[in-house]
C-alpha positions as CSV (number, residue, x, y, z in Angstrom):
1,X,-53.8,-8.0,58.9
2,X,-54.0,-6.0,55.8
3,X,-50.4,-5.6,56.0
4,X,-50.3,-9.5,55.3
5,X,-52.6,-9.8,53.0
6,X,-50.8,-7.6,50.5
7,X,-47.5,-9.4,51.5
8,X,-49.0,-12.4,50.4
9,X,-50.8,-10.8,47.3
10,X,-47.3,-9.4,46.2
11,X,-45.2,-12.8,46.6
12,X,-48.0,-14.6,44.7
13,X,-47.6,-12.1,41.6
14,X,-43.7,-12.2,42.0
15,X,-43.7,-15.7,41.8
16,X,-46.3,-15.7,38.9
17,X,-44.2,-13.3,36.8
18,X,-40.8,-15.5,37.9
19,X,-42.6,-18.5,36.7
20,X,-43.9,-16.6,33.9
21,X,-40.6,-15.6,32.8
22,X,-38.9,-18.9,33.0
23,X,-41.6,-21.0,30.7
24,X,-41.7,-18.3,28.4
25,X,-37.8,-18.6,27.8
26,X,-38.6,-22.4,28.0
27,X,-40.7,-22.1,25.0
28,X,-38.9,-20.0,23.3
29,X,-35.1,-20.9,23.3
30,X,-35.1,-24.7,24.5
31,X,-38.5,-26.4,22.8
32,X,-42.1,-27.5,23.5
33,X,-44.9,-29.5,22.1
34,X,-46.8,-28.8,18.8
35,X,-49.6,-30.9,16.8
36,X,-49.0,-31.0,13.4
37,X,-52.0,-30.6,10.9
38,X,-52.7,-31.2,7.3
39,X,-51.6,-34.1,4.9
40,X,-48.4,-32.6,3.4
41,X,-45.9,-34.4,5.8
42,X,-47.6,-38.0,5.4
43,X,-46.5,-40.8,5.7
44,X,-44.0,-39.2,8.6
45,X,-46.2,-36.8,10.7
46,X,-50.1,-37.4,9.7
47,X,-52.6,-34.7,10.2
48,X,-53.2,-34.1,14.5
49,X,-49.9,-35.9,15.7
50,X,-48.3,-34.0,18.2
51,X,-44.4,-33.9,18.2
52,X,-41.7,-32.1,20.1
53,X,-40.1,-29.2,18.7
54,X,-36.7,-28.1,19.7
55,X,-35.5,-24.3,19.3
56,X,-31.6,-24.7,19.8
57,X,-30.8,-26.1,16.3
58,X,-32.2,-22.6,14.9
59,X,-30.4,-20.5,17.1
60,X,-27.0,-21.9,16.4
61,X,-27.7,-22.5,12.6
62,X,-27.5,-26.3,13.4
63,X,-30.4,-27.2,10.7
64,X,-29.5,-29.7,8.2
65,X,-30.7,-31.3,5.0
66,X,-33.6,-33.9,6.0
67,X,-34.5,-32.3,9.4
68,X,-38.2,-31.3,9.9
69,X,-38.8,-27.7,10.4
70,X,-41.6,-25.9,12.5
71,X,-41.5,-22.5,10.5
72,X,-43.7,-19.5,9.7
73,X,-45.7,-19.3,7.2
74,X,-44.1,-17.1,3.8
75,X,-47.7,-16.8,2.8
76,X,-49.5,-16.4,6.1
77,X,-47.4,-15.0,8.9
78,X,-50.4,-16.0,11.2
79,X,-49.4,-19.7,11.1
80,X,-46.8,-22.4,11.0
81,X,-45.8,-25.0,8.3
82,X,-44.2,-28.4,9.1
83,X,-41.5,-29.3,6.5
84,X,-38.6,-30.9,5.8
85,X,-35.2,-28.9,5.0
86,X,-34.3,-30.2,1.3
87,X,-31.8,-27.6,0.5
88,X,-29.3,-25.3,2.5
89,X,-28.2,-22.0,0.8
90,X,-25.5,-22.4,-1.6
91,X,-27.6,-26.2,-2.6
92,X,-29.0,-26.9,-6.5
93,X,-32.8,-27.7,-6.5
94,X,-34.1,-29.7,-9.1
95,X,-37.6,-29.2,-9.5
96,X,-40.3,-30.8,-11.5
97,X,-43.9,-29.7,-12.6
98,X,-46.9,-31.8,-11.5
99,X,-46.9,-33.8,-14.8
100,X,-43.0,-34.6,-14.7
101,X,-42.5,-32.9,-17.9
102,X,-40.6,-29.5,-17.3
103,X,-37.7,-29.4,-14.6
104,X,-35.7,-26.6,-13.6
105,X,-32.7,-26.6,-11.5
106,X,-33.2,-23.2,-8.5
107,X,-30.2,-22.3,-6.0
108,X,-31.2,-21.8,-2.8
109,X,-29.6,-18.1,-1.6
110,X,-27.2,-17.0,1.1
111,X,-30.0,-17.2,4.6
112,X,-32.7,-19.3,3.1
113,X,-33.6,-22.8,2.8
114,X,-35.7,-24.8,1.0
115,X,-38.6,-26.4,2.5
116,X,-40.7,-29.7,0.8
117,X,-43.2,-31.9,2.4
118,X,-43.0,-35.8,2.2
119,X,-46.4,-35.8,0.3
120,X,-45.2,-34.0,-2.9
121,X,-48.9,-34.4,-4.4
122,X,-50.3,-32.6,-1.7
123,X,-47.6,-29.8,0.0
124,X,-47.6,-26.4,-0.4
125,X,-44.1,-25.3,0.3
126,X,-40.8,-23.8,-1.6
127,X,-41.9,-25.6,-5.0
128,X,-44.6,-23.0,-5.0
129,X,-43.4,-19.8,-2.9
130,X,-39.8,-20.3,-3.3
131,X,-36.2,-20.5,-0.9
132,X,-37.9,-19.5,2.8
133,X,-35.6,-17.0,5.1
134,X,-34.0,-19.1,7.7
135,X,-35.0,-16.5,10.3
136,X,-39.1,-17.9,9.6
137,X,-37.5,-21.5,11.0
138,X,-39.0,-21.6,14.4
139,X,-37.7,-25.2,15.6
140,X,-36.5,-28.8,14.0
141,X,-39.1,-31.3,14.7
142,X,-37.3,-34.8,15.9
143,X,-39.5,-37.0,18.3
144,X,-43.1,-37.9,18.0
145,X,-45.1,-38.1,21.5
146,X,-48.7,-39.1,19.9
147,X,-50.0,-41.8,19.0
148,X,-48.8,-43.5,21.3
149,X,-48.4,-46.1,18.5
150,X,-46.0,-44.3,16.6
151,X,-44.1,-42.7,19.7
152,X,-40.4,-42.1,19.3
153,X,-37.6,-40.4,17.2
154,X,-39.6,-39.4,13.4
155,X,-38.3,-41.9,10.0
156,X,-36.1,-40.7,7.4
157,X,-37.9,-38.9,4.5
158,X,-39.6,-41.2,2.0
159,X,-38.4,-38.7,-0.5
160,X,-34.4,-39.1,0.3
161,X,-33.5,-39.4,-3.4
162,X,-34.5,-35.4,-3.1
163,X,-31.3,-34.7,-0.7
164,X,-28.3,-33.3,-2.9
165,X,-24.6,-33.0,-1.6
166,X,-23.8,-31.8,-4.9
């Protein structure tokens, strides 16, 4: 009887770790669900909507200008920031200061990217800490599961005028 017991015991945990295994490669390499929070990707993701993330773009460097990014943090490795890819290395930035007055041009480097939210009065992203490491991307952000209201694949940028193919 004890003899069973453990049997039993034993598959259980086997099966756990299998199962374990398996979602945790799920996660990690094909996608899963995230909520978004904060104000700087309105009017395309607003604060709580939860959206799926793919992780296959990333891991064949298949990100491209206008995609929404999941990526850590440059400021606070503890969390994510949802973005949208404005420049690919090798790309010209221009970049203007709140009051319009002073714009610079900034290259985006070999590895990095740069980052912008929709809402560019209220983002915190590469206009303030600069070209991100592509290696921080954590997955591309393309369909939106809630509200139900807005479910399906996310608009294009309301800032598109921002995209350079020069």
């Amino acid at each position: 009887m004890l003899r069973g017991v453990l049997g039993k015991a034993f598959r259980l945990a086997g099966y756990t770790i299998q199962y374990g295994c398996i979602a945790h490669c799920a996660f990690e390499y094909v996608g899963g669900v995230v909520m978004c929070s904060g104000p700087s990707m309105e009017p395309t993701i607003q604060n709580s909507d939860i959206v799926f993330a793919e992780n296959l773009s990333r891991h064949f460097y298949a990100i491209q200008r206008g995609d929404i990014v999941i990526a850590k943090s440059p400021s606070d490795p503890k969390s994510n920031i949802c973005k949208r890819v404005i420049g690919l290395e090798g790309d010209k930035i221009l970049t203007t200061s709140s009051s319009d007055i002073f714009k610079s041009h900034n290259y985006v480097p070999t590895g990095h990217v740069w980052l912008e939210g929709d809402n560019l009065e209220n983002s915190t992203d590469s206009r303030y800490y600069g070209p991100i490491p592509y290696g921080l991307i954590r997955g591309r952000i393309f369909f939106k599961i809630w509200p139900f209201s807005d479910f399906g694949f996310l608009r294009d940028s309301p800032n598109g005028h921002r995209f350079s193919d020069d």
